[in-house]
N, C-alpha and C positions, 0 to 999 in steps of 0.2 A: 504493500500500500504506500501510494506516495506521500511524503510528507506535507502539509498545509503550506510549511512557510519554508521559505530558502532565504537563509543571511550570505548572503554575497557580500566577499571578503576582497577587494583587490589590493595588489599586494607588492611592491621594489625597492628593494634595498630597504625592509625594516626589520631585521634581524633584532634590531633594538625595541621591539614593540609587537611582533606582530602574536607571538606565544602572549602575549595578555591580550589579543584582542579575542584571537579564539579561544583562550579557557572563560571570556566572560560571555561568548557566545554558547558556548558550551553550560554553560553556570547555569541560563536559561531554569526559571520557575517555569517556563511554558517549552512542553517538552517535543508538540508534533510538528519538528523540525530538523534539516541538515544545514551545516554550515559548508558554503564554498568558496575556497580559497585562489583565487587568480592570482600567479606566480607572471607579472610582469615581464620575464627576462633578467629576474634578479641576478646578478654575481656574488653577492654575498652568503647568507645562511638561512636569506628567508624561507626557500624553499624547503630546506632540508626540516628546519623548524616545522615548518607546515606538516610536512608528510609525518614528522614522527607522531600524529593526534591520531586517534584510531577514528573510526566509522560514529558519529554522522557526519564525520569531516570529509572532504573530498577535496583535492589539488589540481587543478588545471594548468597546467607549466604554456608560455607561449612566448614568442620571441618580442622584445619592448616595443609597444605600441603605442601607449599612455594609456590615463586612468581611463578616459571614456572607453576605450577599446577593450579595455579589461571589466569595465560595467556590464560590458554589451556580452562580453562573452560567457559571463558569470550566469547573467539572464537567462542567455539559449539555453546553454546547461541545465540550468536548474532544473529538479523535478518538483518544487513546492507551485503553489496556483499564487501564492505572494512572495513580492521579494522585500528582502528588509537588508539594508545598507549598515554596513559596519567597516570604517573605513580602519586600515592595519594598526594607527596608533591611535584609536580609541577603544573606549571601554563601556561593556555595558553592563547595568547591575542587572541584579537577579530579576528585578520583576519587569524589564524594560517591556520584552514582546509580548508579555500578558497584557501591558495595559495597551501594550499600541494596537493589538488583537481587536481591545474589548472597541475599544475607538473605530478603528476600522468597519467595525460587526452593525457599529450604532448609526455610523456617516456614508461609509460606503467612503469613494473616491480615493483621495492619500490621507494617510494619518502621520503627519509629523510629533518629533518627542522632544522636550525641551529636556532641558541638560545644564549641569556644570561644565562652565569654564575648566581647565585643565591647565593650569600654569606652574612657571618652573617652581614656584612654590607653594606648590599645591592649591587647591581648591578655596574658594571665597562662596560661601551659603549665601552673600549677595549678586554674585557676578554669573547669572543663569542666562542662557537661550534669548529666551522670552519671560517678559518680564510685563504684566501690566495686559492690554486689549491685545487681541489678534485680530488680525484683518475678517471682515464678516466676507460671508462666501459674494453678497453681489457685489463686494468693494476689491477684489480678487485680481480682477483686471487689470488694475491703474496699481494694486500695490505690486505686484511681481513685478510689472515694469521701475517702481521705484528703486527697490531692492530686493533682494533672493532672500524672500521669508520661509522658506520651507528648508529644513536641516538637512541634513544626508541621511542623516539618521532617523531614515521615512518608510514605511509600508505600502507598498501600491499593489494590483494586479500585476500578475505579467501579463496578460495579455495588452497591458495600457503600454506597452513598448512595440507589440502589433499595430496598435490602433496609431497612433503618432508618430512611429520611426525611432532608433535606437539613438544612444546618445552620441553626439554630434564631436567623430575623430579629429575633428578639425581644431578643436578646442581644448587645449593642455589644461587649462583650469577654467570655472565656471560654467562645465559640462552641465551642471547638477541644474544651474539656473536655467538655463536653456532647455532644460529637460523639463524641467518643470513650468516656465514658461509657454513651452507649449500644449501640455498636460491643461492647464488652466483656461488658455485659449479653446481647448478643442471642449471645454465643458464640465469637467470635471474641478472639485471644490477641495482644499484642504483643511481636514481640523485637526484642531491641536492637544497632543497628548498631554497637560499643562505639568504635570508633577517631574521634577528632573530626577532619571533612572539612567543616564549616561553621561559620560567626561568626553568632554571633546576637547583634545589635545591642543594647544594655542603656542605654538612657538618659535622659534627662526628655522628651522626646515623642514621642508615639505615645501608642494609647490603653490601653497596660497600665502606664504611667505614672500613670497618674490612679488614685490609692490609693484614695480613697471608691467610683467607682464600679466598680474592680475589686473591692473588698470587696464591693458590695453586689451585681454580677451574681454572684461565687462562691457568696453567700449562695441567689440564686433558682436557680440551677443544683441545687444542694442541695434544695432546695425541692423542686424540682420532681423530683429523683429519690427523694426523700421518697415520693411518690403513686404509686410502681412496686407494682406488684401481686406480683411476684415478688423483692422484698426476702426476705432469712434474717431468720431474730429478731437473728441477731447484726448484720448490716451497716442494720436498722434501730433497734439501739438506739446505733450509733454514729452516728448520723445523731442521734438526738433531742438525745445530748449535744454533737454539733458544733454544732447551730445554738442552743442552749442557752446561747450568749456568743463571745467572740470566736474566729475560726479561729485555726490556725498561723501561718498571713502577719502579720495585724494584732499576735499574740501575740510571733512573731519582733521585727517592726520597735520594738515597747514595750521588747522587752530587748535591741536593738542602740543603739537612745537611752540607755537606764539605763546600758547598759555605756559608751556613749562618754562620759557625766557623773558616773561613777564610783561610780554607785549598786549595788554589786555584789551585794547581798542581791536589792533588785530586777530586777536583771536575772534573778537564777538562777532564780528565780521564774516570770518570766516565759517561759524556755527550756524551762523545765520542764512549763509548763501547755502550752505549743507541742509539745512533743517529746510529749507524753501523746497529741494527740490526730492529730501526724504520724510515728509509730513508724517507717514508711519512708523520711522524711528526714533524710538522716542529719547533715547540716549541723546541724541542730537538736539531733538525739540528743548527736552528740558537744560543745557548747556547754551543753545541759542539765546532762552529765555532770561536766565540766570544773570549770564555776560550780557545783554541785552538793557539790563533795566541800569543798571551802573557798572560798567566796567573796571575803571577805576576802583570804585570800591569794593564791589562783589568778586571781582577779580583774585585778587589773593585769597581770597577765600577758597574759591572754586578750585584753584592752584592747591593751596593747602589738605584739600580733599584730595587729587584727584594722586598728587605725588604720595602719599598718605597708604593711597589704595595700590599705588604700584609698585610701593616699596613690600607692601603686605604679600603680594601675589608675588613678586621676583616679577616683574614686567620691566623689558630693559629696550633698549633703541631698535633693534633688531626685529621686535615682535608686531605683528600686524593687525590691526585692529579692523 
């Protein structure tokens, strides 16, 4: 009998991680399941790591392709009727796929799971996923185009990789938004698993660490939902003024430097042009807000929080927000 659910595993060069991603898939309270493990074209020991797990585990070895091609391959394979994403250097607790299950059972569509952060010094009980509203299913549209609300750490059919097309080779990072971008588009709603049952690892390697090019696939991602034939006039004039100069991200990280150098005019500035164009991140909104009413003065303040909090986590210059 085939199992329900397949956690697809992809997997390069984490030798340093990837045996805790599978023992906590394994860990699983929710048991009618296999884990499958995409072996990128690793050269180090990820592989070998992998294969020593017994049976529900299974190892797919393929020559480097990138992650989406190792998503897409994870997929075919699988025998479960869902997939559920666990990427090699994250973690998931025990009860993760029970609740994402029950979610799933209740919404239908994707069920995303909110999480701890994962930082070099460990975990912060404030610094979760999702924090506060989630996008309501008819506001769905216009927020995936703002930013990629939906985790990796997500439950969908496979057959919604039928219905839409497999995740897009083209794209070394922010495969996942594009996947889901047009998951959203073709109809389908995401709700959210609210209680954090996983760590998502947050640090200088891996490739969402690398600022320019995740800038610049966010940029083609956009691009490319640009030439949707079924845009509204509204979620395509927000498109012309996003790609019209810098996103949120890059605008974000310009006013988290100003703020840590004490340039508080410029930071507000920059929160604010970030907050304009991600209205549903609220990280942003409330920093906009904050720096917004007196710089000057609120300013050091904000500063003294936020260096406060990065000192707590080990967050260091290298890390990407």
């Amino acid at each position: 009998m085939s199992p329900r659910v397949s956690v697809v595993i992809p997997a390069y060069q984490v030798e340093a991680s990837v045996g805790a991603a599978i023992s906590s898939a394994l860990s699983q309270t929710y048991g009618d399941l296999e884990v499958v493990v995409v072996d990128d074209g690793s050269t180090d020991e990820t592989g070998a790591i992998a294969r020593a797990f017994p049976t529900p585990v299974r190892v797919l070895r393929q020559e480097n392709a990138g992650v989406a091609a190792a998503r897409n391959r994870g997929i075919e394979e699988a025998a479960g009727e869902l997939i559920a994403f666990c990427d090699a250097d994250d973690v998931l607790l025990a009860g993760h796929l029970d609740a994402l299950v029950r979610v799933f059972d209740e919404h239908g569509g994707i069920a995303t799971s909110n999480c701890y952060w994962l930082f070099p010094g460990g975990i912060d009980r404030s610094r979760k996923r999702y924090k506060g509203r989630f996008p309501a299913p008819q506001a769905q549209r216009l927020a995936i185009l703002e930013q990629n609300f939906v985790s990796t750490m997500s439950l969908f059919p496979k057959a919604l990789a039928d219905e839409i097309g497999p995740f897009d080779t083209e794209l070394r990072v922010a495969e996942d938004w594009d996947f889901w971008l047009r998951a959203i588009f073709a109809g389908h709603r995401v709700a959210l698993q609210p209680k954090p049952l996983a760590l998502y690892r947050w640090g200088t390697s891996g490739l969402s660490s690398d600022v320019e090019s995740m800038d610049a696939h966010v940029t083609a991602v956009l691009r490319k939902a640009e030439q949707r034939s079924d845009l509204t006039a509204e979620e395509r004039a927000y498109l012309a003024r996003r790609l019209a100069g810098p996103g949120p991200g890059a605008l974000g990280r310009r006013g988290d430097d100003a703020l840590r150098g004490g340039r508080y005019r410029e930071a507000a500035a920059s929160y604010r042009e970030a907050a304009s164009l991600a209205p549903s991140e609220r990280a942003l909104v409330w920093k906009a807000r904050a720096m917004g009413l007196a710089p000057r003065v609120l300013g050091p303040l904000v500063r003294a929080r936020q260096l406060r909090i990065e000192r707590r986590i080990g967050f260091e210059e290298g890390h990407v927000r």
